[in-house]
N, C-alpha and C positions, 0 to 999 in steps of 0.2 A: 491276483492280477486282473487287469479291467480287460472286460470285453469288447475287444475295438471294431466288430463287425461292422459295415456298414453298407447300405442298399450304393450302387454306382451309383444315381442321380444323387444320394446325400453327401456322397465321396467330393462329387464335383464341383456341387454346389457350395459345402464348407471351405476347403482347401485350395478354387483353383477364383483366379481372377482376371480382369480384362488387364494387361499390360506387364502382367508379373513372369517374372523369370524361370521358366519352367522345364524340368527335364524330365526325359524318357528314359528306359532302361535298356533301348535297343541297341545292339552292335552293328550284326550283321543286316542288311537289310531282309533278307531270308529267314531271319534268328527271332528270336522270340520278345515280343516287343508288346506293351501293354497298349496295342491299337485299339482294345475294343472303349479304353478310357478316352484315348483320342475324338472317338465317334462322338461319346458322351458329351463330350468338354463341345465337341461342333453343333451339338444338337441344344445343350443351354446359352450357346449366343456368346462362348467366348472369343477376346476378339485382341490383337495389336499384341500378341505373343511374343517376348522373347524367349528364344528356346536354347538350347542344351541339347545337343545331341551327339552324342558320341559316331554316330553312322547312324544316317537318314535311313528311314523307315515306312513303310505304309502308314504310318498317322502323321507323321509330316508333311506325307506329299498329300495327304489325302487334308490337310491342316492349312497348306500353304495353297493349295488348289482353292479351296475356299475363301482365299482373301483372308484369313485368319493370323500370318506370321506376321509381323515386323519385322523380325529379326532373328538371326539363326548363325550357331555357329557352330560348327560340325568337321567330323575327320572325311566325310565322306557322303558324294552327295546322291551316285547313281544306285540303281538297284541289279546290278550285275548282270547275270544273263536277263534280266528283264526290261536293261536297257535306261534310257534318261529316265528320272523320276520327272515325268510331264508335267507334274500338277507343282512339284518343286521349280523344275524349269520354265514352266511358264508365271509362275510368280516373281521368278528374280529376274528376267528379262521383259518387265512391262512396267518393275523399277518399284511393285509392291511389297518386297521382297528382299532384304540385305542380308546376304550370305556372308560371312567371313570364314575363310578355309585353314583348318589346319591339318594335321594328319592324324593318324586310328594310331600312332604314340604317343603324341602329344594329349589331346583330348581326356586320356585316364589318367597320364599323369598329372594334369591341371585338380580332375575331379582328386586325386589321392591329396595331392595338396590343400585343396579343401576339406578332405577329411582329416587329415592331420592340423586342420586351423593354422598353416602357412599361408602367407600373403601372396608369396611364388615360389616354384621348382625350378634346380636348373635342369637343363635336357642338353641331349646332343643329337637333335633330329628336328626337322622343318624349318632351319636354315638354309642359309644361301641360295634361296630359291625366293620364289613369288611368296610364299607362304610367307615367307619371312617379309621382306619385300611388300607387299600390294597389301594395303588397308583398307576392306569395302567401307569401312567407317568414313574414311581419308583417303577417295580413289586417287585426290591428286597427290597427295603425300607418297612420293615415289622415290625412291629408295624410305621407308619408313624405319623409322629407330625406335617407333613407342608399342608395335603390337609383340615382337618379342626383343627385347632386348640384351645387351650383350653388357658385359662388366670382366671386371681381371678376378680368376681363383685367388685368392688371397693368398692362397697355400702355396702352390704352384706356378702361378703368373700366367695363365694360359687362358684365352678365352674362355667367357661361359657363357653360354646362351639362358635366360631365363623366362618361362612365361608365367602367367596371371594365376591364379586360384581361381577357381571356381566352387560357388556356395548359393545353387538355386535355392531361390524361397522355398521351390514345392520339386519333389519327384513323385510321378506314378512311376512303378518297377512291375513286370509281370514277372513270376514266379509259379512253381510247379505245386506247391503246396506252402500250406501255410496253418497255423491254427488262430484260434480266434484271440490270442494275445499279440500277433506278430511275429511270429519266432517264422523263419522260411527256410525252406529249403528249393532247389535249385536244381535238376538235372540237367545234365549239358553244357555246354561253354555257356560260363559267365558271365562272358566280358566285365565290363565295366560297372555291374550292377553293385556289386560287394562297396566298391569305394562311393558311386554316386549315393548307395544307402547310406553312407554317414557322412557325406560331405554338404545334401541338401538338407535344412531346414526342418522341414515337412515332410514324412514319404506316406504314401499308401500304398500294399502290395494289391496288386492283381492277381488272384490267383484262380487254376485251375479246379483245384479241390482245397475243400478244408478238411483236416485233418484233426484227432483230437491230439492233446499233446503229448501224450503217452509215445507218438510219434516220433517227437523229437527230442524226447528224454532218451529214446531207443538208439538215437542216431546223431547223437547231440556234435559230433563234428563233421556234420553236413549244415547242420543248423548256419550259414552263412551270413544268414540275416537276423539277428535276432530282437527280441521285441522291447528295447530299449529303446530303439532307433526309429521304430514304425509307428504312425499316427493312427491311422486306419488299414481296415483288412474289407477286401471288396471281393469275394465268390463272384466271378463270372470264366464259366466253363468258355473254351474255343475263345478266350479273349485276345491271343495274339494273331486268330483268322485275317485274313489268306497265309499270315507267313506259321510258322511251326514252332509246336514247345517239344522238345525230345522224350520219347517216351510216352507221351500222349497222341500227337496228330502232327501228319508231316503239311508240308506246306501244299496248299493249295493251288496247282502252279497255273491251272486256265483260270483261278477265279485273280492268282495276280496279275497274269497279262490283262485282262479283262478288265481291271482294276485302276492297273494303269494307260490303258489306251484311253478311258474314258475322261481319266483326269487331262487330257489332255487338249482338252475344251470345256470354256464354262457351260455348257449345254451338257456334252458328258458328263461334268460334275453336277451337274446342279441333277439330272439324273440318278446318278450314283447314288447321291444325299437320300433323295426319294427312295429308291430300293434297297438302300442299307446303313439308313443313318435314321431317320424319319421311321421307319417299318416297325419298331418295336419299341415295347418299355420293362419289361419285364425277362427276364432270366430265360422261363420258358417261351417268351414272343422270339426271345433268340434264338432259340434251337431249332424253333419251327419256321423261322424264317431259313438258319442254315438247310432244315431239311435233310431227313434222314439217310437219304441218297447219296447226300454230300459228307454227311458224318460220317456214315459208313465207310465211306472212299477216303476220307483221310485218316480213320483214324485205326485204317488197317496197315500200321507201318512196325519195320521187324524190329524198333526199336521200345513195342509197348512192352518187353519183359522188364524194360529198367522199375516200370512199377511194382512190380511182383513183389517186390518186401515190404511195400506202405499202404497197400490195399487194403487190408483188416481195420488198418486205421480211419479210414475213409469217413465223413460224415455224409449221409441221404439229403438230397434239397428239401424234404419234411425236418430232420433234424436242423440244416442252417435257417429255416424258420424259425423253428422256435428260439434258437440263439437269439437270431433277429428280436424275437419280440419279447424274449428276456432282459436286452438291454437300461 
């Protein structure tokens, strides 16, 4: 099996382009979301995004704060107790920005459709509302008939509502571990990562630790993602920072208000960018940028026994070196 490691800046650089159709592996906004790939993809000058998002994220708003989206289509766009996503909200209200809304059931089952190489799903959710209704595509197109559309069961003669497949050229997915073929594993809710892995094109995981595979021959039905599906594998530890991967580090919750208040002006961002986008290029530039103070403090959460069975498997960042430079 080929060794798919890859440095972030070569992950970016291969896989990702200005105007191509790209997704996240994020849910929850709080949840575990491959932002530190986001940063990356901001700092090579990627630009006119259309995106995929299952439920916006700290790399969206921090994506879309930047002038960087065209285009977004998502179940969900705040960050919960953290309030409007600013840097989201202020792009789609100055018209840089095209949001089209559907709901956190609709969005996985669009992506399952794609992974099953269906053209559309039917659903029986995100009707007869606005959702249904209102096309940011076609704001005038009101009452709309073409964003999901309705037809008779064959079977039983009853409406059906049916939407799009979804099939991004590229996903980055963050993940808890991984080895250096692609094989993943996952702790903690899912979401939608299992189906967007084989529904896009391209994936690269993000992962926390790399693992050897002896890991997931040990655990082989956890293995969720496996290395069929994955293009590249990207080692960067704390990569869904501020929000949290379970088992590893809980979220950061002053560094996400802080995060988000500043996206909330190009001045705050364009700051942001300097202090946590700009600051580093390297693995360890990251950690010493998060700073040990900060590591410490998240990553004392009671959920780090969930590692306790894949620990032994662990690779040292001297070993994902040399991997590296095995390739």
């Amino acid at each position: 099996m080929r060794n798919k490691l890859l440095t972030m800046q070569e992950a970016v650089k291969k896989y990702t382009s200005d105007g191509m159709l790209y997704a996240h592996g994020g849910a929850l906004p709080v949840g575990t979301d491959s932002i530190a790939f986001g940063r990356e993809m901001l700092k090579q000058g990627r630009k006119d995004l259309n995106v995929i998002s299952n439920c916006n994220t700290q790399q969206t708003n921090l994506l879309a704060a930047a002038g960087r989206i065209k285009r977004m289509e998502t179940g969900f766009a705040g960050l919960e107790v953290y309030g409007f996503a600013n840097g989201l909200k202020r792009a789609v209200e100055s018209g840089k920005t095209i949001l089209e809304d559907y709901s956190n059931g609709a969005m996985p089952l669009r992506l399952l459709a794609g992974a099953l190489g269906m053209p559309f799903i039917p659903a029986n959710c995100g009707f007869g509302s606005d959702q249904e209704y209102c096309c940011a595509d076609r704001p005038d197109d009101y009452h709309s008939t073409t964003k999901i559309r309705k037809i008779k069961d064959p079977y039983k003669g009853k409406d059906v509502w049916l939407f799009e497949a979804l099939s991004p050229e590229f996903a980055s997915i963050h993940v808890t571990m991984a080895d250096i073929h692609g094989n993943a594993i996952m702790l903690g809710t899912e979401w939608s990562r299992y189906e967007l892995s084989r529904a896009a094109k391209k994936v690269v995981l993000q992962a926390d630790f790399i693992v050897d595979t002896d890991c997931m021959r040990q655990f082989p039905n956890l293995v969720r993602i496996p290395d069929v599906v994955v293009d590249g594998v990207v080692y960067w530890p704390y990569g869904a920072w501020p929000a949290c991967s379970v088992g590893v580090y809980d979220s950061d919750e002053k560094a996400m208000k802080d995060m988000n208040a500043a996206l909330k002006t190009q001045e705050g961002t364009d700051e942001y960018i300097k202090n946590w986008v700009n600051s580093y290029t390297t693995v360890q530039d990251w950690i010493n940028v998060l700073g040990k103070e900060r590591i410490d403090l998240i990553t004392n959460t009671v959920t780090k026994f969930l590692m306790d069975p894949y620990r032994k498997w662990i690779k040292s960042d001297d070993e994902i070196l040399r991997l590296l430079e095995r390739r």
